[in-house]
TIDRENKOL-301105 format. One record per residue (C-alpha): residue in three letters; x, y, z. Coordinates in steps of 0.02 Angstrom, whole numbers, padded with zeros to 5 digits, always signed. Layout:
# residues N
ALAXYZ...
//
This chain:
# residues 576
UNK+02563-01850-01081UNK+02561-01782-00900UNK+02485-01608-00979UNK+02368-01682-01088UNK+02292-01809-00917UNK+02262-01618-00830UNK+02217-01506-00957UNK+02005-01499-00940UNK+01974-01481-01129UNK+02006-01648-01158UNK+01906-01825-01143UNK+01755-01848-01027UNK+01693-01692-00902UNK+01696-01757-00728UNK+01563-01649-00686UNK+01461-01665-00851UNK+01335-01830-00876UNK+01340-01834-01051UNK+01192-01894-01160UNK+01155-02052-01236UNK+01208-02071-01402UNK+01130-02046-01544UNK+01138-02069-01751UNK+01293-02182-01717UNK+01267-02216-01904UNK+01298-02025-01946UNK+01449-01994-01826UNK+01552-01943-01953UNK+01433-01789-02001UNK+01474-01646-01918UNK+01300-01584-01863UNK+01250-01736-01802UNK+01428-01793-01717UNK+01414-01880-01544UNK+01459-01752-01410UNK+01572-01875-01313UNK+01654-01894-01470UNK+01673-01724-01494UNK+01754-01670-01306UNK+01875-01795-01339UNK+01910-01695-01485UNK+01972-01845-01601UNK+02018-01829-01778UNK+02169-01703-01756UNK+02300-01758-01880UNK+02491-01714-01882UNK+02492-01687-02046UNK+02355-01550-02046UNK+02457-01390-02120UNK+02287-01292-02161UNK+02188-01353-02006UNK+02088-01484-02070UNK+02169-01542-02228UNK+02198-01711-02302UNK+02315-01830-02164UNK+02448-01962-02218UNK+02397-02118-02238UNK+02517-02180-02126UNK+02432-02174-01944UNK+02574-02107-01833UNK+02515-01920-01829UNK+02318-01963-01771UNK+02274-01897-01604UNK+02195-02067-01520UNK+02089-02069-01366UNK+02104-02233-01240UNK+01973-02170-01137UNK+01891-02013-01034UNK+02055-01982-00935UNK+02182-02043-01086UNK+02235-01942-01237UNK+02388-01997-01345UNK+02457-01842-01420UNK+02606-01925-01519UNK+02626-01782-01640UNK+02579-01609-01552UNK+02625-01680-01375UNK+02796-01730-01436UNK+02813-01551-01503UNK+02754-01485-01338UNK+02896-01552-01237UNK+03029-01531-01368UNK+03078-01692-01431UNK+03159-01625-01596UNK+03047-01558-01688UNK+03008-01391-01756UNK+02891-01255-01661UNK+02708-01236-01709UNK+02715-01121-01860UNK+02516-01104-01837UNK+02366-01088-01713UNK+02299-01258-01807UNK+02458-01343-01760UNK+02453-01325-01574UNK+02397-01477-01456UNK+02195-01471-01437UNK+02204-01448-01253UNK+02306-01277-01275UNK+02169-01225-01410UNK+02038-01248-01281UNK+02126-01134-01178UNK+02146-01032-01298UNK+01965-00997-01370UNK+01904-00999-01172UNK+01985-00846-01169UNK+01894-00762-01320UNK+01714-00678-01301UNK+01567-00770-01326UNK+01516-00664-01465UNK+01675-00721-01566UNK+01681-00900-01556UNK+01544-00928-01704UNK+01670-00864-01826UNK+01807-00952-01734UNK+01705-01115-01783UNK+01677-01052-01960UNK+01879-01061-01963UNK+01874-01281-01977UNK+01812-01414-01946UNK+01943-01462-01816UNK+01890-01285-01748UNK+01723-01316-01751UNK+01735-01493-01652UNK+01846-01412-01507UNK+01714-01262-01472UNK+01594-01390-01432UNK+01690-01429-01270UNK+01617-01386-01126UNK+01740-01294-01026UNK+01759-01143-01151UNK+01561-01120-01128UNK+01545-01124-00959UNK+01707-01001-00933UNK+01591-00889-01043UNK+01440-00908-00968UNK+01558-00886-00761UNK+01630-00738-00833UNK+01513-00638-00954UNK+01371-00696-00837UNK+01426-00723-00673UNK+01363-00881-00675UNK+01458-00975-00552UNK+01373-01144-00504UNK+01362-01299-00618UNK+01202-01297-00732UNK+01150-01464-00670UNK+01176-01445-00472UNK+01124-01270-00451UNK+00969-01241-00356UNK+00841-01161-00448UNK+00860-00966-00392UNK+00705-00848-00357UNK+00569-00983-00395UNK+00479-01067-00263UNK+00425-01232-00238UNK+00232-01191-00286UNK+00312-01123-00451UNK+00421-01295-00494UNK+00280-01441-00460UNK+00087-01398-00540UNK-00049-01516-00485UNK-00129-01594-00638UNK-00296-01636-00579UNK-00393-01770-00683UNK-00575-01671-00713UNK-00676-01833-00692UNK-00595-01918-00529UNK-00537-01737-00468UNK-00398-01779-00405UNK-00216-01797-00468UNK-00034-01805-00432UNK+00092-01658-00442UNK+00204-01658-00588UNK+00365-01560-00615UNK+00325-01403-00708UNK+00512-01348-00759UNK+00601-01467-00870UNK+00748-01583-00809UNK+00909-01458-00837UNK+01009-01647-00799UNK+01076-01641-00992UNK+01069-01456-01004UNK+01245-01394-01090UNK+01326-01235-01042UNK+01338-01200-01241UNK+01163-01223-01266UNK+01124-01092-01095UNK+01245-00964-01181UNK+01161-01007-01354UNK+00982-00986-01347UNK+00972-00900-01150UNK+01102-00799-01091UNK+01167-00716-01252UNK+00979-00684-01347UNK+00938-00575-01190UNK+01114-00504-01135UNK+01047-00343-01198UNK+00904-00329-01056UNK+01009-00366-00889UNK+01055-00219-00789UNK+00958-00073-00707UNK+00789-00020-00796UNK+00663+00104-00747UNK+00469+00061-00792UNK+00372+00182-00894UNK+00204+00209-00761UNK+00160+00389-00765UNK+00231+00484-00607UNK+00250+00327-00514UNK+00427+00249-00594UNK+00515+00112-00537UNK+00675+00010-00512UNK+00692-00154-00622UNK+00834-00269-00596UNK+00835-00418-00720UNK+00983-00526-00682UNK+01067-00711-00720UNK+00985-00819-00555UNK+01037-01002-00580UNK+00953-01055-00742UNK+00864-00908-00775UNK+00838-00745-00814UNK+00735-00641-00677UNK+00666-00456-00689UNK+00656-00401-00498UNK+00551-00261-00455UNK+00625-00170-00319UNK+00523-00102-00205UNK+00554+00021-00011UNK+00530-00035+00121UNK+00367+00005+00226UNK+00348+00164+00275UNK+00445+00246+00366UNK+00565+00129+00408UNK+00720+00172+00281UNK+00842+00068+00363UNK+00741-00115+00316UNK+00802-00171+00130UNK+00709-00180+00007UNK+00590-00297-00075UNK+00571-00385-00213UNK+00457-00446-00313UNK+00481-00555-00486UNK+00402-00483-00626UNK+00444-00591-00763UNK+00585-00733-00799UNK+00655-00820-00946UNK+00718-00990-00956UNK+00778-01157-01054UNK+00616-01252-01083UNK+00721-01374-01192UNK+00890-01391-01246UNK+00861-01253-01413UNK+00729-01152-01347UNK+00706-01012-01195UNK+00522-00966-01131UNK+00473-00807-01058UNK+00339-00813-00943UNK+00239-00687-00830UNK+00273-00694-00642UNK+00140-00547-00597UNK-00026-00579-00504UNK-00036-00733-00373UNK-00066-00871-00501UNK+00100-00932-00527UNK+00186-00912-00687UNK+00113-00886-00846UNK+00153-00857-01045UNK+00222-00690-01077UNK+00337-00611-01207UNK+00493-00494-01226UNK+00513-00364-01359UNK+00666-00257-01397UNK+00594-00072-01429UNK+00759-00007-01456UNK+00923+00008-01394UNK+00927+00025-01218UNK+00724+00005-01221UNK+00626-00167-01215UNK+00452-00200-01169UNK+00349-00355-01070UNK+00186-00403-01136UNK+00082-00524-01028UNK-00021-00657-01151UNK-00131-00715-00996UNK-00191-00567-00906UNK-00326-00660-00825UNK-00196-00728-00710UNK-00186-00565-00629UNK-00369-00573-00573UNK-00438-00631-00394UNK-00600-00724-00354UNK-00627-00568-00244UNK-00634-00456-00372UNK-00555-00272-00362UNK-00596-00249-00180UNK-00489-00407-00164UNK-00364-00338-00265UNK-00347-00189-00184UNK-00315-00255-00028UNK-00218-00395-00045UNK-00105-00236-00156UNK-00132-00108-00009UNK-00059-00238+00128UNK+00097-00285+00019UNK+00127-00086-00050UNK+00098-00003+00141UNK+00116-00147+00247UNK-00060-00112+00327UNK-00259-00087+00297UNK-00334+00049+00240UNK-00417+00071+00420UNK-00252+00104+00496UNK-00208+00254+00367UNK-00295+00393+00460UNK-00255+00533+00349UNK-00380+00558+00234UNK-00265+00652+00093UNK-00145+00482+00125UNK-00271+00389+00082UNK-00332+00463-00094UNK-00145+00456-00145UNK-00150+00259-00112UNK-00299+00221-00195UNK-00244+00343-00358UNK-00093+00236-00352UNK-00160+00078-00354UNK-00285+00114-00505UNK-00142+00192-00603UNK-00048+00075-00589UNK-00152-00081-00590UNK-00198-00034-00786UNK-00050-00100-00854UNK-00033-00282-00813UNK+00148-00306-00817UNK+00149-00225-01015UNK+00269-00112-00983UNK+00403-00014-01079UNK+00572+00017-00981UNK+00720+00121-01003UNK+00888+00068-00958UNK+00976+00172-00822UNK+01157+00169-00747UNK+01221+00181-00585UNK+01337+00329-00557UNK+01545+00313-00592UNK+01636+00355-00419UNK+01765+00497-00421UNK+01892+00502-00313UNK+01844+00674-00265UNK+01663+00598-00226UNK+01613+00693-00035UNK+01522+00492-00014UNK+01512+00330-00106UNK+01360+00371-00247UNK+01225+00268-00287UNK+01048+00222-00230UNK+00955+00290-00080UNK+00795+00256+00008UNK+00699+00423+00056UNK+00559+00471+00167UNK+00430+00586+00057UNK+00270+00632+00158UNK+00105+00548+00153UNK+00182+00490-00014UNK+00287+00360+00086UNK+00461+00297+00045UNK+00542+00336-00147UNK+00699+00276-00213UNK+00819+00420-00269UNK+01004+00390-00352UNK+01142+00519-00289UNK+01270+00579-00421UNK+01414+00721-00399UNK+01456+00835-00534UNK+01601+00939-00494UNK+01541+01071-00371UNK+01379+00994-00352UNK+01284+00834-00295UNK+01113+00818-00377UNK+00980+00669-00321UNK+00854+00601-00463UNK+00708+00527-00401UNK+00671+00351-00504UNK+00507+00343-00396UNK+00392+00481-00379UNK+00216+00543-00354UNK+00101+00640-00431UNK+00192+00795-00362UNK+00370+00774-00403UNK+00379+00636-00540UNK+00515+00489-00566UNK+00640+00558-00663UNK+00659+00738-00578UNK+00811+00825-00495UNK+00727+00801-00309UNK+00893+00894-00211UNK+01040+01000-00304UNK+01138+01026-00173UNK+01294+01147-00198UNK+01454+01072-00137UNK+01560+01250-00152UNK+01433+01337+00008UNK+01488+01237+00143UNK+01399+01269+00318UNK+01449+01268+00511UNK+01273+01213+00613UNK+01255+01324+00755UNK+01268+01266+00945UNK+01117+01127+01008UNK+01026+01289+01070UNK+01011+01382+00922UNK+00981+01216+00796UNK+00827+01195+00895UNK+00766+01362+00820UNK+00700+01347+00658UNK+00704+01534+00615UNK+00914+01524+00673UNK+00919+01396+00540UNK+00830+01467+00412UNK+00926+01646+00436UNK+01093+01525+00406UNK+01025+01463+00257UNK+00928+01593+00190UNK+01075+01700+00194UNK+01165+01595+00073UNK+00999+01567-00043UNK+01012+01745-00064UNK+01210+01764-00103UNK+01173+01623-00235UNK+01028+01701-00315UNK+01106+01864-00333UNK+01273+01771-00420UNK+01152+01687-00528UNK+01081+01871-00591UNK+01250+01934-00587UNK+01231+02085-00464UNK+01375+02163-00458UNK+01371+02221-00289UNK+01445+02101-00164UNK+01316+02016-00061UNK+01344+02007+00157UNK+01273+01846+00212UNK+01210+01865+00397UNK+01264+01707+00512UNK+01167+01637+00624UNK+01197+01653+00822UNK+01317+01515+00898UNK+01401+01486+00713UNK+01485+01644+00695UNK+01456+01805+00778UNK+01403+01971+00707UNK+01541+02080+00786UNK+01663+01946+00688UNK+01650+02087+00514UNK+01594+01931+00406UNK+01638+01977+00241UNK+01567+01854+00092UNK+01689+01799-00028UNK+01617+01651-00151UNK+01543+01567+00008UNK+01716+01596+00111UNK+01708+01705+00276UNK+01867+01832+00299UNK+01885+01713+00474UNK+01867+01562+00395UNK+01686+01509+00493UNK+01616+01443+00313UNK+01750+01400+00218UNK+01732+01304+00054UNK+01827+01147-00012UNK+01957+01252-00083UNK+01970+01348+00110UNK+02116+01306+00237UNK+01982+01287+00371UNK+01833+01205+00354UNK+01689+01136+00460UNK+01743+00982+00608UNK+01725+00817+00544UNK+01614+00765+00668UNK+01460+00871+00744UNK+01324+00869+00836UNK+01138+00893+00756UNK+00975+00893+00790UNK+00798+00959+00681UNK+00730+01099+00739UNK+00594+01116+00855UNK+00427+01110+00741UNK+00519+01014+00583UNK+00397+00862+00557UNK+00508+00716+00524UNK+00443+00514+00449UNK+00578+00440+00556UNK+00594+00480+00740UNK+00750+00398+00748UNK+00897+00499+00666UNK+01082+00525+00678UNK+01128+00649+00820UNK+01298+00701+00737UNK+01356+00720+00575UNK+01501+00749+00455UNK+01461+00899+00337UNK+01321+01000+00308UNK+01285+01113+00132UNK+01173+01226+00066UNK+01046+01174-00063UNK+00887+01173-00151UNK+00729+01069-00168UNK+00601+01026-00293UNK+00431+01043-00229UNK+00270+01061-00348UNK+00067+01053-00348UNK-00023+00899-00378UNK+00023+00859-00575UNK+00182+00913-00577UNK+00109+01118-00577UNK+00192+01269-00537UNK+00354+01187-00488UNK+00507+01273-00371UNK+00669+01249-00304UNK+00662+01294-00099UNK+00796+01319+00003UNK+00850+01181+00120UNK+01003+01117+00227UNK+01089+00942+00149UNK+01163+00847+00310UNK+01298+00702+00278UNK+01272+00582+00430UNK+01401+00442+00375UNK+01453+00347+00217UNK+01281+00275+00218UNK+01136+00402+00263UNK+01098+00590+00247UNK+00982+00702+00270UNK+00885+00857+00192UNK+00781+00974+00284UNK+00642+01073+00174UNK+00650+01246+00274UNK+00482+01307+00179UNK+00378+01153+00195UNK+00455+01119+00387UNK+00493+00939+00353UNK+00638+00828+00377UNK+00688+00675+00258UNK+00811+00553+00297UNK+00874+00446+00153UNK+00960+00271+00177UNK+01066+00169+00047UNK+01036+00029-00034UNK+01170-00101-00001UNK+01106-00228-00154UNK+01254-00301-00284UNK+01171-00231-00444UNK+01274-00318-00583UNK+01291-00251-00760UNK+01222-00075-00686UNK+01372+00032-00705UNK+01374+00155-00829UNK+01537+00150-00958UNK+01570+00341-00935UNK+01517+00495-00851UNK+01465+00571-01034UNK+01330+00409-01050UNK+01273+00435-00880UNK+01251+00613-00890UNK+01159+00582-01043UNK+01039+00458-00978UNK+01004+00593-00826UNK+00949+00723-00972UNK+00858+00600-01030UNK+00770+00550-00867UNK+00702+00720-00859UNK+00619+00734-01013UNK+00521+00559-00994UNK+00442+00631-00886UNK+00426+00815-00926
//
């Protein structure tokens, strides 16, 4: 008796207010059963061989409830604690409480045939603590569905004032509906499993421009979060967000997806799968995206949450024409987009940092989100913002992990042309191993690393003294040293890291406006710490610092490195 009084399958939810009942004339149908009837789980005979055969007429072997907190289990609960009688030859035999343990443990996705098993089957999977194990577990939902605040919604989007047209005036009703009686079966049902196949990492389809869509279980809903820098230049704030669209339970059977774009509130929108790993948002009230203001309005209400600022205080007049193309690209759409799923990179142990997603300083093209992978001997960064330059989707930095490099003395860093002679050296080694050339290529060092009277011989990216030695090397550069840009490197962020870890040799993608004539320049990669690096564009004389993104992205990671490397291919071509 004690385990059926603890076991949570059974009798009345302490932290579930059940509903009134209904159709007491049609309890005994099983559509139409009363749900208090049905936690109790009553009806569970001893003599039930094939799970929900014919009992004896004889009463002894029924399974009676007293109460919420009182379960008689004569005939399973006398097997339980071994009074005589034989073990359960059969799931259907076991005590109901242990079945609820039981099916918790299975996936959502298989309890519908588990129901399809019996009726006694069929009556236990409407208890409430298998579905909301599902819904904790598969969904990380971890607060109860009727005391959880609602998440990402403010209060302007929760109460509507419903103004009477001929008094003009009115009183503010509640827009959402009362989630008092909401089930977690019913969230799992019609919510959380319909649109399992949308949460994760997505990247819009807008031209050059890209994006970074997070659409995640928040409370009772389902939110797509745009995430967006932060103002230029300052990498180190987080990001922001902004909610595109959200889906949730508008009644007990039924989810709604509405539009969260524009500065109207909510609105009706819709969700369409395209594909696999490809859905689409469709906004059915696009006038909600207008302002009384018109475009003018538009524009700057978009300019001050975009840049942080006016257009008065962006001086640079080629700054400014990339803003305003921005805005009137991207303002066509109206939240009808088309997105793509992408994964976060799988860590290797091997990994030279943590990867993931950075923040990067671009130019007058502001701050752009980039993800950093490692593929053996290299360490490639994929922009999933871009600009009409360099598009989302490209291979912004390929940096080679195998041509390690030793940064001259304070002095000489301070010289651009030392630097670029230390990395220009290697560009060349690499180019001519990339033609083949047979002839062994010298690579010059600069002053202060390691000097020319030293007889530097080039061996793979290995001096005969051990000055550049590779991962493979016994000696390679200090773990800790000192750096500065060079004296005419133009840099977003005044404030940098003045040491750093490791520094390698790598390349670039710059192009023309439209994506034209593009080319992979030589540049120096600098690892400041587990959480910022750095890239300096020798030919263009600029510096970018990149900073990552510290957000829990759930359901993001991809299942192996073959998928992810996959998805990178594919990346490229979107946008090709």
């Amino acid at each position: 008796m004690a385990v059926c009084a603890r076991l949570c399958g059974v009798g009345q939810s302490r932290r579930c207010r059940r509903r009134p009942r209904q159709n007491q004339q049609d309890r005994g149908s099983d559509s139409d059963m009363d749900e208090e009837e049905e936690e109790r789980i009553v009806g569970q005979r001893r003599g039930d061989a094939g799970c929900g055969g014919e009992a004896p007429e004889s009463g002894g072997g029924v399974v009676e409830t007293a109460g919420p907190s009182r379960v008689h289990c004569s005939g399973a609960d006398s097997r339980l604690h071994g009074v005589g009688l034989p073990h359960p030859q059969a799931l259907s035999e076991l005590p109901p409480e242990l079945l609820v343990e039981i099916f918790s443990l299975l996936p959502g996705t298989a309890l519908p045939n588990v129901a399809l098993v019996c009726k006694t089957f069929r009556q236990i999977l409407n208890t409430e603590t298998i579905w909301r194990r599902r819904c904790m577990e598969e969904f990380h939902m971890k607060e109860d569905v009727r005391k959880m605040e609602v998440g990402g919604v403010s209060c302007r989007d929760l109460y509507v004032k419903r103004v009477n047209p001929r008094v003009k005036s009115g009183r503010f009703m509640k827009l959402l509906p009362d989630y008092e009686h909401m089930d977690y079966k019913d969230v799992y049902t019609h919510l959380l499993h319909p649109y399992r196949h949308i949460l994760g990492l997505w990247q819009p389809d807008i031209g050059p421009y890209g994006g970074l869509l997070n659409v995640v279980v928040d409370g009772l809903f389902i939110i797509g979060w745009m995430y967006l820098p932060p103002h230029d230049p300052r990498v180190e704030d987080p990001m922001r967000r902004r909610p595109l669209f959200r889906i949730h339970m508008w009644d007990s059977k039924k989810a709604t997806v509405e539009c969260m774009y524009g500065h109207k509130g909510p609105h009706k929108g819709d969700i369409q799968t395209v594909k696999k790993d490809e859905f689409s948002t469709k906004c059915n009230q696009t006038d909600h995206h207008r302002m009384p203001g018109g475009r003018q309005e538009e524009f700057r209400t978009w300019l001050e949450e975009e840049w942080g600022r006016t257009l008065e205080e962006i001086f640079h007049e080629h700054m400014q024409e990339l803003i305003l193309m921005k805005f009137i690209y991207t303002s066509q759409y109206d939240n009808c987009l088309t997105y793509r799923r992408i994964y976060l990179p799988p860590a290797m142990p091997s990994d030279l940092t943590q990867p993931g997603l950075f923040k990067g300083t671009y130019g007058s093209h502001g701050l752009e989100i980039i993800m950093l992978s490692f593929h053996r001997n290299s360490a490639r960064a994929t922009k999933l913002t871009g600009d009409p330059n360099v598009p989302a989707g490209q291979l912004t930095l390929d940096i080679d992990l195998s041509q390690p490099l030793i940064l001259p003395d304070l002095e000489h860093q301070r010289n651009i042309e030392e630097l670029s002679r230390l990395v220009l050296g290697v560009h060349e080694q690499v180019q001519r191993e990339a033609r083949g050339d047979a002839a062994a290529p010298v690579r010059v060092p600069a002053k202060g690393a390691c000097s020319e009277a030293d007889g530097v011989e080039a061996n793979n990216g290995v001096d005969s003294d051990g000055c550049q030695a590779g991962p493979s090397g016994g000696t390679g550069p200090p773990e800790i040293q000192p750096f500065i840009l060079p004296l005419g490197v133009m840099a977003r962020n005044e404030v940098y890291p003045r040491t750093c870890r490791k520094c390698f040799y790598g390349t670039g993608l710059i192009a023309g406006h439209g994506f034209t004539s593009p080319e992979r320049t030589p540049g120096l990669f600098v690892l400041f710490d587990e959480d910022r690096f750095g890239f300096i564009w020798l030919e263009l004389k600029s510096f970018s610092l990149y900073s990552r993104l510290t957000d829990r992205l759930a359901h993001a990671h991809a299942p192996n490195m073959e998928r992810f490397e996959a998805m990178l291919r594919n990346m490229q071509s979107w946008t090709s």
